[in-house]
C-alpha positions in Angstrom: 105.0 89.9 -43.6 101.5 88.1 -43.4 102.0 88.0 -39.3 102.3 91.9 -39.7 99.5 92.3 -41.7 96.9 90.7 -39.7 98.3 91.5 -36.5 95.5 94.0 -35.3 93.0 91.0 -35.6 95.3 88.0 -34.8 96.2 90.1 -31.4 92.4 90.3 -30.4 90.7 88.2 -27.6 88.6 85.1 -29.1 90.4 85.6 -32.3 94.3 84.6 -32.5 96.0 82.7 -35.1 94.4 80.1 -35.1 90.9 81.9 -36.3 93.1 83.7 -38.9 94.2 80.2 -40.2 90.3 79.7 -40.9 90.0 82.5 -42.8 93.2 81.8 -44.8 91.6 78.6 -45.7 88.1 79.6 -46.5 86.2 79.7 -49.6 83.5 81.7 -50.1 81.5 83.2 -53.3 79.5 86.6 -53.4 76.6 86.5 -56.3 76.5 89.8 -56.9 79.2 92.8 -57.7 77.3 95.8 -56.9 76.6 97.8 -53.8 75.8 95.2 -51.6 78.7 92.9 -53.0 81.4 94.9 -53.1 82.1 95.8 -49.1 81.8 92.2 -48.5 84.6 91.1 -51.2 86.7 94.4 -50.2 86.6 93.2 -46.4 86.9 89.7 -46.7 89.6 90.4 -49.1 91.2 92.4 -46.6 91.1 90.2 -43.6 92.5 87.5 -45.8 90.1 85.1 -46.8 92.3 82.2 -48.9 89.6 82.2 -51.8 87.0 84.9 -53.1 84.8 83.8 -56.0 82.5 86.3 -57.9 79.4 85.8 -59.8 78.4 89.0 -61.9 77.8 89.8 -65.8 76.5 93.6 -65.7 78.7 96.3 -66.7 80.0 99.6 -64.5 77.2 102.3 -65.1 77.2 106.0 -64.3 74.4 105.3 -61.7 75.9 102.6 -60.5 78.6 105.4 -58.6 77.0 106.7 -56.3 77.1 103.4 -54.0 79.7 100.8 -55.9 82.7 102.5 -54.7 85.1 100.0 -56.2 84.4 101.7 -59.4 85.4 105.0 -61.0 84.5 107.3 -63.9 87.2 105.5 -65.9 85.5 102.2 -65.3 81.7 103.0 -67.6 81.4 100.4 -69.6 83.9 97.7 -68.9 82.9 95.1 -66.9 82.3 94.7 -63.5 83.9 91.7 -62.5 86.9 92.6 -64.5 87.6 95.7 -62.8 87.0 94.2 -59.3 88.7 91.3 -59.7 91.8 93.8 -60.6 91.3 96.0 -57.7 91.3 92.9 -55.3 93.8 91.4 -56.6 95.9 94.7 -55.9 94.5 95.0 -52.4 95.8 91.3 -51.1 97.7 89.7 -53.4 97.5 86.7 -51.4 93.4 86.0 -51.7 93.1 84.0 -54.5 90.3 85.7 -56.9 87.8 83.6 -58.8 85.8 85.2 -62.1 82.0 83.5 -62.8 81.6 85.5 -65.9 78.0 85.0 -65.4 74.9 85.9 -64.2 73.4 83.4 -61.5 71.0 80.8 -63.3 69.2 77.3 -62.3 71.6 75.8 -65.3 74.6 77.2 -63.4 73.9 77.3 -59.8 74.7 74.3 -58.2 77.8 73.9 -60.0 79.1 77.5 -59.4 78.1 77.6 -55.6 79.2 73.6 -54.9 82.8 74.4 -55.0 82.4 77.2 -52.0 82.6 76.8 -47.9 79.9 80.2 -47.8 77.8 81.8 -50.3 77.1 85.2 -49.9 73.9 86.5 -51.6 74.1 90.1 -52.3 71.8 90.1 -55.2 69.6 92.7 -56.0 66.4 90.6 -56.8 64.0 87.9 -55.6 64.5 85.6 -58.4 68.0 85.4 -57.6 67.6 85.0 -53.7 65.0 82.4 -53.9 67.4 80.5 -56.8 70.1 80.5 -54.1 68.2 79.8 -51.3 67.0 76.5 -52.9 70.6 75.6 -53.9 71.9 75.8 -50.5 69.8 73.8 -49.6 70.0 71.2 -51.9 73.9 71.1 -51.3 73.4 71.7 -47.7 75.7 74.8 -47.7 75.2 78.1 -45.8 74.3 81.7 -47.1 74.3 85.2 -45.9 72.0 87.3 -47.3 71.0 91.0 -47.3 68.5 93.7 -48.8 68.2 97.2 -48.9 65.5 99.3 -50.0 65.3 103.4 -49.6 66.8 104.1 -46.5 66.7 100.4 -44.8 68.0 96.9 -45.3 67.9 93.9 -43.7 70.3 90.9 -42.7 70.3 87.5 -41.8 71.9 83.9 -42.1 70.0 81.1 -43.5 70.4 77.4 -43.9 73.4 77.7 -41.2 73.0 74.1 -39.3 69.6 73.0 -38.2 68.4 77.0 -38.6 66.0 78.3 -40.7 65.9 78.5 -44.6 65.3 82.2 -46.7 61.9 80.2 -47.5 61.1 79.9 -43.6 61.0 83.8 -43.4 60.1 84.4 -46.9 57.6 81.1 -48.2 56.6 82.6 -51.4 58.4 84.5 -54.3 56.3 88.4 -54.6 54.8 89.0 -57.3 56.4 91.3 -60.1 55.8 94.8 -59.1 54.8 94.6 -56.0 57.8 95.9 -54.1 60.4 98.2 -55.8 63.9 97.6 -56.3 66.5 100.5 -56.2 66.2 101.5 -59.6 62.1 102.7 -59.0 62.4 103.6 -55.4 66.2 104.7 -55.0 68.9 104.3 -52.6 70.4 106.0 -50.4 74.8 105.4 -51.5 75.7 104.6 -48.0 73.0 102.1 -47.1 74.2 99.1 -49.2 77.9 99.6 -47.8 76.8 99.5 -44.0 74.7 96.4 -44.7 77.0 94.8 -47.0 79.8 95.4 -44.1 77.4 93.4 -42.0 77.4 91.1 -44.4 80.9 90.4 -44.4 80.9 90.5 -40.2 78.4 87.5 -39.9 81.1 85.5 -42.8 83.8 86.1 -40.6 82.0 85.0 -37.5 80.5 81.8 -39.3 83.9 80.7 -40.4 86.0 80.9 -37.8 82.9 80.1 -35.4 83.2 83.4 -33.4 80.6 84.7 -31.4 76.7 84.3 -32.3 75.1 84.6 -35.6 72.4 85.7 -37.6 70.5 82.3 -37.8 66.7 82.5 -37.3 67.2 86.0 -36.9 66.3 89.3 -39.4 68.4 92.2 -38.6 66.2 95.4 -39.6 68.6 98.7 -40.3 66.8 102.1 -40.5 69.1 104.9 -41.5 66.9 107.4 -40.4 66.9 107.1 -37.1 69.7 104.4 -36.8 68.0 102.4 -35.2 68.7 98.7 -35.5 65.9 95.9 -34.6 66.2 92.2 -34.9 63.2 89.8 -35.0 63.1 86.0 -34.6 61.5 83.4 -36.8 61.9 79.9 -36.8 62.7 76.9 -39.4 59.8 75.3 -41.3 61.3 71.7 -41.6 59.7 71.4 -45.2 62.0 73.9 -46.7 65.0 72.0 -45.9 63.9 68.9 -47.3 64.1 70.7 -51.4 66.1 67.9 -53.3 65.6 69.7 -57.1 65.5 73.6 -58.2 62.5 75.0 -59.7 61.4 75.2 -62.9 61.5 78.8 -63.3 62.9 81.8 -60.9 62.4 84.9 -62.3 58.0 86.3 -62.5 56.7 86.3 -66.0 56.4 90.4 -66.3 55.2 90.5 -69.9 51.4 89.4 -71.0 51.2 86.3 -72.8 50.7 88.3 -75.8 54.1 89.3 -76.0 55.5 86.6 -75.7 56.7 84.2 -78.5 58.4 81.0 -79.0 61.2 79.8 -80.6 59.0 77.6 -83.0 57.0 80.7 -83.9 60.4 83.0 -84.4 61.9 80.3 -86.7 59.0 80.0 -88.7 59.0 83.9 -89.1 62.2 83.9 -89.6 61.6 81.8 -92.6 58.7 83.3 -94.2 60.0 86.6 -93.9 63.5 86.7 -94.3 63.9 89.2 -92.3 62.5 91.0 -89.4 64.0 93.7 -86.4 65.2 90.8 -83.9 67.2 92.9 -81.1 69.8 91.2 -79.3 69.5 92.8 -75.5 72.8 90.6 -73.9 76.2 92.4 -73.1 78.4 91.9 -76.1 81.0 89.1 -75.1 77.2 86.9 -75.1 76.1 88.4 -78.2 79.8 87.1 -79.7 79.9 84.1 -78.2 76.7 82.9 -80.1 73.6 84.6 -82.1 71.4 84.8 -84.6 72.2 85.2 -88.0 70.4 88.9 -89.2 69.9 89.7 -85.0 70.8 93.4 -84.3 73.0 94.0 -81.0 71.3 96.6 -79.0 72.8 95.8 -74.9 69.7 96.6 -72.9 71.3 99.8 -71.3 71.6 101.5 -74.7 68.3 100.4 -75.5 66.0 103.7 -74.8 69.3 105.9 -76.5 69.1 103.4 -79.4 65.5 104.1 -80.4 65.3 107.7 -79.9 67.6 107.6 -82.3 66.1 105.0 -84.5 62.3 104.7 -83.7 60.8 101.7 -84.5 58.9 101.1 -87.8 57.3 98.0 -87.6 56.8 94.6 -84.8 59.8 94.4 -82.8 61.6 91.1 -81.3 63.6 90.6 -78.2 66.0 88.6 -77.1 68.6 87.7 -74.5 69.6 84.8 -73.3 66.9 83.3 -70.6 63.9 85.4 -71.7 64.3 87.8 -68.6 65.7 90.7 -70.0 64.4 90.8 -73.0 60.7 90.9 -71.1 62.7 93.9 -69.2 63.2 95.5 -72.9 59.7 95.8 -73.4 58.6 96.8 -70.7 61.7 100.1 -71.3 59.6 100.9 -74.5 55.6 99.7 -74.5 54.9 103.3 -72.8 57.1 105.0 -75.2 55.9 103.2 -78.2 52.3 102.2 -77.5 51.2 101.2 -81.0 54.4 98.9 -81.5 54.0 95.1 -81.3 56.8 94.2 -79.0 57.4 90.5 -78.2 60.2 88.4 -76.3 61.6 85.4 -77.0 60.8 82.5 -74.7 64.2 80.5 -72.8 66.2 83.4 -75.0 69.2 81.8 -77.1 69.3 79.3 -73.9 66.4 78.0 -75.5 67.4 78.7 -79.4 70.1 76.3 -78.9 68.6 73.6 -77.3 66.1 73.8 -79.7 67.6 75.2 -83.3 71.1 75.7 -83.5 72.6 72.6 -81.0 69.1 70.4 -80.9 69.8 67.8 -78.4 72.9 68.8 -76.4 72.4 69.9 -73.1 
C-alpha cells in the first residue's frame, strides 16, 4: 500500500526509494498554523514525512477563511491545532502528528525545536522569526522561512550548512509599526498558499538533498505580474556565532505609562480589593492558572465585550508574556480615550515567578 501511494514521486528521476526513505524518516516542526503553515503541513503530510510537529495557540476565526483552507465554518472557535492535527491525521495516517499547544516563546524554544531535523517558520511576525532564527542557530539546526505581505511574499533558507543566518539578510528587528502585517494591510487568500507550497518544496529538497536550495538566496513572489526574482546575500560570520537567546523578542508597543508591574498590581490589588483586571489569554490558559477576582475577556472578543460593557473606571491587562495584553490596549485607547489602560509586565509568566510560585522556574 505505501509503495502505491508514493509511487508518482518514488518513480521520478533523482528521486526513487531511497529519497522517499528520507522523508519517511524525517522530523520537521512548522511554528505557525495559519496561511502560511498549513500548505506546508498538508504537503509534507502528503508526501509522507515520518513526523510533523505543530506549534500554534490561536483559535479558527471567520477572517481567518479566506486563506487557511484547512478550516471550515464549523471550525470558529475551536482550536487550531486541534482541528489540524485531525485533518492530518485523516489525510496520512502514517505521519506521526505532534501538538505544541503553544505559542513560540524564548522559555520554550529551544526545547520545542531541539527535538526536530527542520524547522519551518511560517509565522506571521518579526518577533517570532528573529526568536527562531537565534534558536537555530544556537542548536545549529536549519529553517525555512517565508513572508507575505499584500500581493507578495518572499522565501528563503537560512542557517542550512555554512550559509547565511535570517540576521545576515535581516540584522535588526523593525520597529513596531513600521511595516504592516496582514491584518492592517490585507492579503490576498491565495498568496500565502503559493508561498507556503514553496515552503514545503525547499523541505523536501533539503531532506532528501535534491536539487539546489534557497541558501543565501531571497526568493521575491509578485502576484501581480507573476513575476518571480531572487537576489543573493551572503553570511555575516557573527550571526552564527549567538550561543544565548535574547532577553526580549517582541517591540514594546505601549508607552511606559501603561505599563505596570507585578509589584505595583499586587500592591493594588491589596489596597483596593478589587479592580477590572481583564484576562486577554484563550481559555484553556486562563484555566490552567489566574488571578483570583481576573475577568476572562479572550482578546478576540475584546472590542464585542466592551461595546457591550463600556468601561467605567482604569482598566488592567493581562496575558501571559505581556504581548497581548499591550495588543488589548492598543484595540481600545482610540475607542476609549479618557480610560487609563495599563498592561501587566512578563503577564502571569511573570506573576508566577514572582507571586503565586516565587522561586521556581
Amino acid at each position: 500500500m505505501k509503495e502505491e501511494r508514493y509511487k508518482r514521486q518514488t518513480i521520478l528521476k533523482n528521486f526513487g526509494p531511497a529519497k522517499q526513505q528520507m522523508l519517511s524518516q524525517a522530523k520537521v516542526v512548522v511554528v505557525g498554523v495559519g496561511g502560511l503553515g498549513i500548505p506546508v503541513l498538508q504537503y509534507l503530510s502528503a508526501m509522507g514525512i515520518g513526523t510533523l510537529g505543530m506549534v500554534e495557540q490561536d483559535m479558527v476565526e471567520l477572517s481567518n477563511l479566506q486563506r487557511q483552507v484547512i478550516y471550515g465554518e464549523e471550525d470558529l472557535g475551536k482550536h487550531k491545532i486541534k482541528v489540524a492535527s485531525e485533518k492530518l491525521k485523516k489525510l496520512n495516517s502514517t505521519t506521526k502528528i505532534i501538538c505544541h499547544d503553544t505559542f513560540l516563546t524564548r522559555t520554550n524554544a529551544l526545547e520545542i525545536l531541539a527535538d526536530y531535523d527542520l524547522i519551518i517558520d511560517a509565522s506571521d511576525n518579526f518577533a517570532t522569526r528573529y526568536l527562531i532564527n537565534d534558536a537555530c542557530v544556537i542548536l545549529k539546526k536549519p529553517f525555512v522561512s517565508g513572508a507575505i505581505h499584500g500581493f507578495e511574499g518572499q522565501l528563503s533558507v537560512f542557517n542550512y550548512k555554512d550559509g547565511p543566518t535570517y540576521r545576515c539578510l535581516f540584522p535588526t528587528v523593525p520597529e513596531p509599526h513600521s511595516i504592516p502585517d496582514c491584518n492592517e494591510n490585507g492579503v490576498l487568500g491565495v498568496t500565502p498558499g503559493i508561498i507556503g507550497t514553496l515552503q514545503a518544496l525547499e523541505a523536501v529538497k533539503l531532506i532528501t538533498e535534491t536539487g539546489e536550495l534557497l541558501s543565501g538566496k531571497l526568493l521575491l513572489f509578485n502576484g501581480l505580474d507573476q513575476t518571480i526574482r531572487k537576489i543573493n546575500f551572503p553570511v555575516d560570520l557573527k550571526n552564527k556565532q549567538r550561543i544565548n537567546l535574547e532577553p526580549n523578542y517582541e517591540p514594546v508597543v505601549c508607552d511606559a505609562k501603561d505599563l505596570i508591574a507585578i509589584n505595583a498590581l499586587v500592591e493594588l490589588l491589596n489596597n483596593s480589593g478589587s479592580l477590572d483586571l481583564i484576562d486577554v489569554r484563550t481559555m484553556d490558559e486562563f484555566q490552567q492558572e489566574s488571578i483570583e477576582g481576573a475577568l476572562h475577556v479572550p482578546l478576540h472578543e475584546l472590542l464585542l465585550y466592551f461595546d457591550i460593557n463600556p468601561p467605567k473606571g482604569p482598566l488592567y491587562f493581562i496575558c501571559q508574556t505581556g504581548i497581548r495584553s499591550q495588543k488589548a490596549i492598543q484595540l481600545l485607547k482610540g475607542k476609549y480615550p479618557k480610560t487609563p489602560l495599563y498592561s501587566v509586565i512578563g503577564g502571569m509568566t511573570a506573576w508566577v515567578k514572582q507571586v503565586s510560585a516565587p522561586g521556581k522556574e
